[in-house]
Backbone as CSV, one residue per row, in Angstrom:
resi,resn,N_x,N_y,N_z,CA_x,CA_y,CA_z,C_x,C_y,C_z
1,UNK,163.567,156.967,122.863,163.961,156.353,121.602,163.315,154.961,121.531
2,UNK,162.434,154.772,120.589,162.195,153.200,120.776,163.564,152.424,120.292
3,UNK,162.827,150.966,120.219,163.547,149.801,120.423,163.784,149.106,119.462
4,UNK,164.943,148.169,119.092,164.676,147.319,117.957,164.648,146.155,118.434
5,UNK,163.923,145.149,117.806,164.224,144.140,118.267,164.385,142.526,117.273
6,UNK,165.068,141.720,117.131,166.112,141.011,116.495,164.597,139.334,116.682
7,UNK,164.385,138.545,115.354,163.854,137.774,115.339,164.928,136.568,114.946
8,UNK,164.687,135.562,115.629,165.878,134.240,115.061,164.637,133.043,114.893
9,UNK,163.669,133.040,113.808,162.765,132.647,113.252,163.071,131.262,113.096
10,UNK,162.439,129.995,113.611,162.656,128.485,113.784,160.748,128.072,113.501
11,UNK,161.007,126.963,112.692,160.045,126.222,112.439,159.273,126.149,113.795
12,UNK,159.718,125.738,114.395,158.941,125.071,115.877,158.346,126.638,117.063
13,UNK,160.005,127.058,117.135,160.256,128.279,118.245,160.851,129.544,117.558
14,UNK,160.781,130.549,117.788,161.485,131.763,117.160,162.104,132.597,118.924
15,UNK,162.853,132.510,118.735,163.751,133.460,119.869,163.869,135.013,119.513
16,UNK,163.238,135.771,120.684,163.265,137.008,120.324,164.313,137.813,121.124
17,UNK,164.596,138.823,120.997,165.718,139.854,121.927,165.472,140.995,120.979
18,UNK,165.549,141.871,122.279,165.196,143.262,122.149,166.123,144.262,122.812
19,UNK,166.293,145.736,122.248,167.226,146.208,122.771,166.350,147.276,124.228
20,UNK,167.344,148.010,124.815,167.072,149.123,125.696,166.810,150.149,124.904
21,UNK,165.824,150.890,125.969,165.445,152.285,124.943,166.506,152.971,124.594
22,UNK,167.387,153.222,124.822,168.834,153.901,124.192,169.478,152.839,123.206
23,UNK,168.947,152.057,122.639,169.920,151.290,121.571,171.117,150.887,121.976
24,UNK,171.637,150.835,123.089,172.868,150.300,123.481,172.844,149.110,123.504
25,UNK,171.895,148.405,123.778,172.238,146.816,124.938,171.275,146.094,124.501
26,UNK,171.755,144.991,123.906,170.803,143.858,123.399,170.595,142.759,124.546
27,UNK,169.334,142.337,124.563,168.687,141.113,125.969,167.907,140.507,125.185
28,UNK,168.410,139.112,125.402,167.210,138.301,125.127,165.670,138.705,126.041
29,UNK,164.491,138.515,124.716,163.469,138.942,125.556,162.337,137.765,126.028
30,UNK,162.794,136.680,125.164,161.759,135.253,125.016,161.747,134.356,123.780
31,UNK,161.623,133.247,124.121,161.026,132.095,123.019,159.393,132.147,123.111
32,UNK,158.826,132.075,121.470,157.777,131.455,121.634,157.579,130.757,120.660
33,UNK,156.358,129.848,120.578,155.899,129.213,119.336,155.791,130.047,118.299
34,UNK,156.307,129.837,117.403,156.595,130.022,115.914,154.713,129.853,115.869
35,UNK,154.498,129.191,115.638,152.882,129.606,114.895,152.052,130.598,116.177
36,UNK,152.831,131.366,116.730,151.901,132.329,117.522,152.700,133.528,118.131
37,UNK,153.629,133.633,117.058,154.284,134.993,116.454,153.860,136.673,116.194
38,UNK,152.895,135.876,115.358,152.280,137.240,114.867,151.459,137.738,116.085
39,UNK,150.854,137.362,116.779,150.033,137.529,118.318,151.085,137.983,119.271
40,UNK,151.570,137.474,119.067,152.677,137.932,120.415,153.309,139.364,119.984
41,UNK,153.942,139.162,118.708,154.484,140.820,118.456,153.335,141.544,117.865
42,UNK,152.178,141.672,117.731,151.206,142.534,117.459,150.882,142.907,119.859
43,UNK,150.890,142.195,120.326,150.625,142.327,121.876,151.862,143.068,122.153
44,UNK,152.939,143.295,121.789,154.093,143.794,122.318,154.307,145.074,121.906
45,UNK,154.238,144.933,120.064,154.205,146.400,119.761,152.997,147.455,120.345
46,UNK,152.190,146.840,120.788,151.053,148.114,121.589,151.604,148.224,122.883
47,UNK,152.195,147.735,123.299,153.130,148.160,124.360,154.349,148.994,124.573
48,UNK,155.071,148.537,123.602,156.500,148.884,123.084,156.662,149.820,122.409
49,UNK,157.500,150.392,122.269,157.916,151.773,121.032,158.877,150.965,120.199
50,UNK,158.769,150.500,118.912,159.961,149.673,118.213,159.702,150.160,117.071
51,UNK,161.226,150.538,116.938,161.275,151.142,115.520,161.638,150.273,114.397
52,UNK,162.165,149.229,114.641,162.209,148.185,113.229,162.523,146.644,114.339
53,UNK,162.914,145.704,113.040,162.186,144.468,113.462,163.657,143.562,112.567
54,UNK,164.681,143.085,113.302,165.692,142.536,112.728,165.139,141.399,112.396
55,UNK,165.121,140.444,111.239,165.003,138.927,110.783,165.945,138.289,110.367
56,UNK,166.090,137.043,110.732,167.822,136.365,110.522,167.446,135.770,109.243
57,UNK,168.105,135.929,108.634,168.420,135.445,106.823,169.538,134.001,107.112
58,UNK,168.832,133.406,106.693,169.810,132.106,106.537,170.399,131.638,105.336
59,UNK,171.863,131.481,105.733,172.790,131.359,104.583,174.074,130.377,104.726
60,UNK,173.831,129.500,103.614,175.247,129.031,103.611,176.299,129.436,103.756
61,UNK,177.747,128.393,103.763,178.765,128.766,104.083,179.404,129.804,102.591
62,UNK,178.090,129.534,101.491,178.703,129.644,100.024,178.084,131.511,99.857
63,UNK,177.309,131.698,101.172,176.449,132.740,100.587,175.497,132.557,99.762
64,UNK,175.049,131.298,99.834,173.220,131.227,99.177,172.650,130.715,100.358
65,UNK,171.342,131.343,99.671,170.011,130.710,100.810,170.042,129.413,101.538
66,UNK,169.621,129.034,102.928,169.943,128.083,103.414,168.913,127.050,102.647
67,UNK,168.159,126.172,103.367,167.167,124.997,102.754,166.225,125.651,103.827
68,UNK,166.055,126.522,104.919,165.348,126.930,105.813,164.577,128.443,105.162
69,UNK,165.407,128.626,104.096,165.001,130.067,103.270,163.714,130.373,103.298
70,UNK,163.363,129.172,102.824,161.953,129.777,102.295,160.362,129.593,103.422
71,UNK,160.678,129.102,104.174,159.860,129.063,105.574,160.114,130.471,105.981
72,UNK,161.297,130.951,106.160,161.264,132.204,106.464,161.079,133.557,105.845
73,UNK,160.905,132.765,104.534,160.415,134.416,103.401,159.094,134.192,103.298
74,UNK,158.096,133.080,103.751,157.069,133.122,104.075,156.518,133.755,105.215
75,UNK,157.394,133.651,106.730,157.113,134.288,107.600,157.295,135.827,107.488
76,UNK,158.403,136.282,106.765,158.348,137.778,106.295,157.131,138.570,105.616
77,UNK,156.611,137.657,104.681,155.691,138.081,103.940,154.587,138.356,104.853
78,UNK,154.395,137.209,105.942,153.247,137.762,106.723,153.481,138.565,107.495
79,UNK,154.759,138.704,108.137,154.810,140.077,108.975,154.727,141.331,108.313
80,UNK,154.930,141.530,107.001,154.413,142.168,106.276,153.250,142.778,106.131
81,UNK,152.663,141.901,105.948,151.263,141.885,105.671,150.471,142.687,107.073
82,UNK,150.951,142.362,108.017,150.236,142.299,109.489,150.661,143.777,110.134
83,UNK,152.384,143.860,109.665,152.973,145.585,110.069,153.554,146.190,109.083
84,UNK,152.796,146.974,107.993,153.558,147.217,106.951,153.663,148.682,107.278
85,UNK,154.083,149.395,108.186,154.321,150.387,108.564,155.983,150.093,109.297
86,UNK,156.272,148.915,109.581,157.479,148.828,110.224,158.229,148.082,109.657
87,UNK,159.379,149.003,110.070,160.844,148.964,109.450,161.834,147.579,109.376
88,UNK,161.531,146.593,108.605,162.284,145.341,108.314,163.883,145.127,107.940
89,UNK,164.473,144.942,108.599,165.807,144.775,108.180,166.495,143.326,108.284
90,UNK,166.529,142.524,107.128,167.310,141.165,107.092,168.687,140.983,107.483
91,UNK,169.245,140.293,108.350,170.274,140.109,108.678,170.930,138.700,108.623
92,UNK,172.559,138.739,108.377,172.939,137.134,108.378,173.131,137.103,109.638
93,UNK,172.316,135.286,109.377,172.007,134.304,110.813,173.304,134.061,110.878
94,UNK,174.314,133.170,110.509,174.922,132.385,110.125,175.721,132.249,111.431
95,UNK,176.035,131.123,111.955,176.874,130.792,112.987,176.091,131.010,114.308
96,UNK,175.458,132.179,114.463,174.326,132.554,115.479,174.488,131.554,116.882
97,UNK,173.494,130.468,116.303,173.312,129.180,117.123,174.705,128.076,117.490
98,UNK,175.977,128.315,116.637,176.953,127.686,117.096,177.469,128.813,118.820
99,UNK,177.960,130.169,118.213,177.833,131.279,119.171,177.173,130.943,120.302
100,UNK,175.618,130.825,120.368,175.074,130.587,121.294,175.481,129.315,122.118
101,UNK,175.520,128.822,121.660,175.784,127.003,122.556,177.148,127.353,123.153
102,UNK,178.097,127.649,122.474,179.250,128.233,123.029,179.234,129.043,124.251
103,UNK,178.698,130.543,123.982,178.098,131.286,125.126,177.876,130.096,125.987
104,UNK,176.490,130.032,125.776,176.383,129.033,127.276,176.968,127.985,128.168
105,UNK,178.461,127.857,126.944,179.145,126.603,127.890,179.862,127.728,128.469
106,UNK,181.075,128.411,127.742,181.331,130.037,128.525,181.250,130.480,129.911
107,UNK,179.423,130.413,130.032,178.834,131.158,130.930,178.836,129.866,132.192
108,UNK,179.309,129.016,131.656,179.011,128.028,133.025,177.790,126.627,133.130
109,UNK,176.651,127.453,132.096,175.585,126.344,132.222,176.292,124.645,132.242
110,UNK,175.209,123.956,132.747,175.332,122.713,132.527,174.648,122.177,131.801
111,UNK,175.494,120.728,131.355,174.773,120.133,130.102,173.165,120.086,130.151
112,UNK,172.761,120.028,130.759,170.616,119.629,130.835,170.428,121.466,130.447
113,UNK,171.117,122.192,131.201,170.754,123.813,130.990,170.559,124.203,129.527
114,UNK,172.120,123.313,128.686,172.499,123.476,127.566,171.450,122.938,126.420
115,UNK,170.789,121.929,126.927,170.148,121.258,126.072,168.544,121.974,125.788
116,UNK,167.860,123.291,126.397,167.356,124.184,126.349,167.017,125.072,124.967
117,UNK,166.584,124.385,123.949,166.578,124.877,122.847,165.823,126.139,122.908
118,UNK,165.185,126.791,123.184,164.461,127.753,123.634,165.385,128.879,124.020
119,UNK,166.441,128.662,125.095,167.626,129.263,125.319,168.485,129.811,124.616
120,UNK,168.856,128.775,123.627,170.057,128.929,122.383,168.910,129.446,121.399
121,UNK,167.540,128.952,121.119,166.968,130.662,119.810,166.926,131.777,120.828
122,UNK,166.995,132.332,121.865,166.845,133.659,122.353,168.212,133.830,122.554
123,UNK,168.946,133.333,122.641,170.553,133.570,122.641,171.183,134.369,121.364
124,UNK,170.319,133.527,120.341,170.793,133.461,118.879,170.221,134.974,118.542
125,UNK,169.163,135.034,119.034,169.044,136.152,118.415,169.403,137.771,118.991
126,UNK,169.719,137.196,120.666,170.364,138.371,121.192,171.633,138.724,120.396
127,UNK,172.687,137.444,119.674,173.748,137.558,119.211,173.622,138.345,118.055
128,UNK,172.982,138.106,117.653,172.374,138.421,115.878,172.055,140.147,116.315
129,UNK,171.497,140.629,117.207,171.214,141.902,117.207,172.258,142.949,118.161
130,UNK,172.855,141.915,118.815,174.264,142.938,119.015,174.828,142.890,118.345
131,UNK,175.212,142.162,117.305,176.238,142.470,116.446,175.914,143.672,115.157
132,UNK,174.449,143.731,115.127,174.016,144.492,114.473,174.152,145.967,114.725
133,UNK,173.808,146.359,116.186,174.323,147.386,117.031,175.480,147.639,117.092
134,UNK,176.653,146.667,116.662,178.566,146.977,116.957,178.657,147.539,115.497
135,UNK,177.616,147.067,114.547,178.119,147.679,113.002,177.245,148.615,112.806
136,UNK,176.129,149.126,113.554,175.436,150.649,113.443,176.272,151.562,113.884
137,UNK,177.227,151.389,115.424,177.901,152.440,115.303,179.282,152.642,114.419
């Protein structure tokens, strides 16, 4: 069964997480630079079997677009452009990155661990795609 895997799209860094070939179990899989995105998941999908491609939709507390909206409906458009054979599904970000920082106090890290922004977008988006998996089944 391929894989899905969950984008938490940041100006700077985008945090990725991907599931197990059985769709059960979401893992963070990596941070990378945001402007070297499209390279990295064009190198992965020739590797990978992935059947769609989660993107975090950012939204106010009101349910409108965040002020981050439109950086990221630009980045859609090009993943578009680049895999228009694969399966896009928008998802709400929202809280994601509070979740994450949490998690990691949770889990024990320490403050310098915590301060790991790289950490908290691959966190964010592991969160973002299990929860997606608790409402598929």
């Amino acid at each position: 069964m391929p894989r899905i895997l969950a984008i938490d799209y940041g100006l700077k860094r985008t945090g990725i997480a991907v599931t197990d070939e059985m769709q059960l179990i979401a893992s963070g899989l990596t941070t990378v630079e945001s402007p070297t995105l499209i390279l990295f998941l064009k190198t992965y999908f020739s590797k990978e079997k992935v059947e769609k491609v989660l993107i975090g939709e950012p939204k106010q507390m009101n349910g409108l677009p965040s002020e981050s909206a439109p950086l990221i409906e630009k980045f859609v458009l090009e993943f578009i452009k680049n895999f228009p054979e694969m399966m896009l599904v928008r998802v709400d970000e929202r809280f994601t990155s509070k979740m994450a920082f949490q998690s990691m106090i949770d889990s024990g890290l320490k403050k310098k661990q915590r301060q790991n922004k790289a950490l908290i977008d691959e966190i964010s988006a592991t969160i973002m795609l299990q929860d997606y998996l608790g409402r598929k089944f």
